[in-house]
C-alpha positions, 0 to 999 in steps of 0.5 A: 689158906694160901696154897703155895704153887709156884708159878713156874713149876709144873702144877701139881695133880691132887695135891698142892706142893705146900700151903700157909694158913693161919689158926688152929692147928689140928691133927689127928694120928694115923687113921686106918680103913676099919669101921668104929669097932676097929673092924675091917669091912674090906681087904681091898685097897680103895675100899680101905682108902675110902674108909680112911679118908672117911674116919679122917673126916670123923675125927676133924669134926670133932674139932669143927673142921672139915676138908676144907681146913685140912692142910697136910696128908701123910699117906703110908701104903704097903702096896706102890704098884696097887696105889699106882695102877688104881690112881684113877680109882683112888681119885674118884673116891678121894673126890667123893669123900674130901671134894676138891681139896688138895692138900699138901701131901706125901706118900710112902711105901713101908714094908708094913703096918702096925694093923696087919690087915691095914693097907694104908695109914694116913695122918692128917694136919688141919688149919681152923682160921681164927 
């Protein structure tokens, strides 16, 4: 995997502005922060965020991959000024759940989601080298 930052554009924090890798291409669908029973544990959004990145992990595993091979993050958000007065937050839990791997990624704020009580909704694209 080759993370593709240009040298004289200003380095991006969390994220990397694109990557190539070669092998086995898996993705999951939009993943929520609900537990195995399709239950929310919490409301709050870095509970949710947590919960999120975690049923990623789940469903790469199932594959063989982890973090590690995860090239692209398609983040869905219902709340911009949550997401960005809990940055520092979000960057702890991300860390703890898919260490230092920094994907590409893009976020967008949508009016809302398909599971009302959802508060983030994050597709995510993996590469398993050959």
């Amino acid at each position: 995997m080759q993370m593709l930052n240009p040298p004289h554009w200003k380095r991006p924090k969390g994220y990397s502005n694109g990557i190539s890798a070669r092998g086995r291409l898996v993705v999951t669908g939009g993943l929520v922060g609900w537990d195995e029973t399709e239950t929310f544990q919490s409301s709050d959004f870095i509970a949710q965020v947590k919960q999120t990145l975690q049923n990623i992990l789940t469903v790469l595993k199932e594959a063989d991959a982890g973090p590690e091979h995860i090239v692209r993050l398609t983040w869905y958000i219902t709340d911009r000024q949550e997401y960005l007065s809990r940055l520092g937050e979000m960057g702890v839990v991300y860390r703890e759940v898919m260490g230092r791997n920094f994907p590409a990624m893009a976020m967008v704020q949508v009016v809302a989601l398909i599971e009302e009580a959802a508060k983030v909704e994050v597709e995510a694209t993996a590469v398993v080298p050959d």
